[in-house]
C-alpha positions as a printed Julia matrix, in Angstrom:
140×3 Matrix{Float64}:
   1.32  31.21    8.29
  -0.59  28.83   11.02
  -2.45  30.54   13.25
  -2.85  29.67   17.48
  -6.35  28.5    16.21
  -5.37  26.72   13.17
  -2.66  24.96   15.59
  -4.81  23.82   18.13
  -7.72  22.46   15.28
  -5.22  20.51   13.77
  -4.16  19.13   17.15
  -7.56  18.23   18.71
  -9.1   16.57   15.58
  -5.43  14.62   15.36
  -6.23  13.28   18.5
  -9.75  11.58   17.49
  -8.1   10.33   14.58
  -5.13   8.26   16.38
  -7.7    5.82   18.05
  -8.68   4.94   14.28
  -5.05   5.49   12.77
  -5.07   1.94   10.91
  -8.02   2.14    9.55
  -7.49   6.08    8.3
  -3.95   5.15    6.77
  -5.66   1.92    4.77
  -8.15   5.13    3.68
  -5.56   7.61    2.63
  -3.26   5.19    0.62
  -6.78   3.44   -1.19
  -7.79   6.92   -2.06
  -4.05   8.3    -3.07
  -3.58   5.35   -5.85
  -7.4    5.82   -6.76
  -6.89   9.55   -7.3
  -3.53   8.34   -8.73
  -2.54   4.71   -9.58
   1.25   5.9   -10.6
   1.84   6.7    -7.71
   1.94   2.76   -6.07
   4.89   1.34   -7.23
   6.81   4.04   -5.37
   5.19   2.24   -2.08
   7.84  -1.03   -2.05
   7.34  -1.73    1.26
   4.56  -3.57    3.03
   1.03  -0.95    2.98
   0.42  -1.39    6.17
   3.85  -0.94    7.73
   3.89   2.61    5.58
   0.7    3.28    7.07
   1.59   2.99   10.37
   4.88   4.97    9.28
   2.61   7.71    8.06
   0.39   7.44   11.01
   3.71   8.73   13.32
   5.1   10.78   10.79
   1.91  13.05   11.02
   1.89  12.87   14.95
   5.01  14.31   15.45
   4.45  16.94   13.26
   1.08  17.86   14.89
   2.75  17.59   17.97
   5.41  19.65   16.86
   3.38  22.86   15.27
   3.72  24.51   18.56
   7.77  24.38   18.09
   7.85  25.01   14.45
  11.94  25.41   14.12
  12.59  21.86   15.81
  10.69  20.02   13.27
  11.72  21.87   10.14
  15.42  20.17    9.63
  13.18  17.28    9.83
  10.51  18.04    7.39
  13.41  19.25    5.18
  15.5   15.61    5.9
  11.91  13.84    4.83
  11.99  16.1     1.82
  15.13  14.8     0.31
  14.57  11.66    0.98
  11.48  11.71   -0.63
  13.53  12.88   -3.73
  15.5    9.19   -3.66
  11.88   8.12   -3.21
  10.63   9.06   -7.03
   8.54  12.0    -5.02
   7.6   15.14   -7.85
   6.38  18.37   -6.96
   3.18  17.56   -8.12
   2.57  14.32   -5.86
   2.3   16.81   -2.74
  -1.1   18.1    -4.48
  -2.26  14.59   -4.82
  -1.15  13.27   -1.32
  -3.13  16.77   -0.01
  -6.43  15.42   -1.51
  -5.9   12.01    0.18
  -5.36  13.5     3.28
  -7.68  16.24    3.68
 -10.76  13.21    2.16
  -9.23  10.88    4.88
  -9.97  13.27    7.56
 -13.33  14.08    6.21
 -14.52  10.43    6.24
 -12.55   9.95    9.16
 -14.18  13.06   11.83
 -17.18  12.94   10.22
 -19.42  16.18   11.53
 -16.06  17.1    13.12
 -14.84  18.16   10.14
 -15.86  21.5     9.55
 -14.87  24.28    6.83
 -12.55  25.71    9.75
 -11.17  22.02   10.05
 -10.44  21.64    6.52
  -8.93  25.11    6.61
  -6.22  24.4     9.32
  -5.35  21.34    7.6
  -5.01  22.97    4.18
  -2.62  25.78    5.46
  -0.81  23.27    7.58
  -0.5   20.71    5.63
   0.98  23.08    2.9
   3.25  24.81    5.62
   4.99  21.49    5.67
   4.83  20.21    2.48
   5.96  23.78    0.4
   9.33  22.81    3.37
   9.47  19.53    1.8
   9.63  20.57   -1.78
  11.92  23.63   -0.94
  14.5   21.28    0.43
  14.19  18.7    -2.29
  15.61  21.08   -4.64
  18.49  21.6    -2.12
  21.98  19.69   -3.02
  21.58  16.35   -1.19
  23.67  16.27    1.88
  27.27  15.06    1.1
C-alpha cells in the first residue's frame, strides 16, 4: 500500500517533470525499445503523439493517488485495453525500468532512494490493477 509520504513524493517530483514532459516521454520510449526492441511494433501510432498520451495518462493518475477508488475502473479500463494492445504480463516489468530510469535522468539529485521507492510501490499499485483486470472477461 502507498503511503501519505509515498503520495505526496510521487506528486511533487511529477510536478518538475511536466515542464520537461516531451523530452522525458522521447526518454522513456528510447530506453523501453532499448531495454526491449519487441516491444515497438506494438507502438502504431505516431511516438510522439503516444508520448504526449503517456505524459497525461501518468498525470491523472498522480493526481488521482489521493482518491484511489475514482481512478481504479480506469486503470482497470486501460488494462484491457492494453490486452487488444499485444500488452503481456511481463511488459509491465520492462515499462517499470523505463520509467523509474526516465525519472532518474529526468530529477537528477531529486531523485533519491525514497523517490525511487514511492515510484516503485506506486507504480506497481497501478500496474498489478492493470494486469488483474486484463485477465478479467472483456466487457461485452
Amino acid at each position: 500500500m502507498i503511503t501519505a509520504a509515498q503520495k505526496t513524493l510521487v506528486q511533487t517530483t511529477w510536478a518538475q517533470v511536466v515542464p520537461i514532459a516531451d523530452t522525458a516521454a522521447e526518454l522513456f520510449y528510447n530506453r523501453l525499445f532499448e531495454m526491449d526492441p519487441t516491444l515497438r511494433p506494438l507502438f502504431t501510432s505516431d511516438i510522439k503523439e503516444q508520448g504526449k498520451k503517456l505524459m497525461l495518462m501518468i498525470g491523472v493518475a498522480v493526481k488521482g493517488l489521493d482518491r484511489l477508488e475514482e481512478i481504479v475502473p480506469a486503470v482497470q479500463a486501460l488494462g484491457k485495453r492494453h490486452v487488444g494492445y499485444g500488452v503481456k504480463d511481463e511488459h509491465y516489468d520492462t515499462v517499470a525500468g523505463a520509467l523509474l530510469w526516465t525519472l532518474e535522468k529526468g530529477l537528477g539529485e531529486a531523485y533519491t532512494p525514497e523517490v525511487a521507492e514511492a515510484w516503485t510501490v506506486t507504480y506497481t499499485l497501478l500496474a498489478d490493477v492493470m494486469k488483474a483486470a486484463s485477465k478479467e472477461a472483456p466487457a461485452a
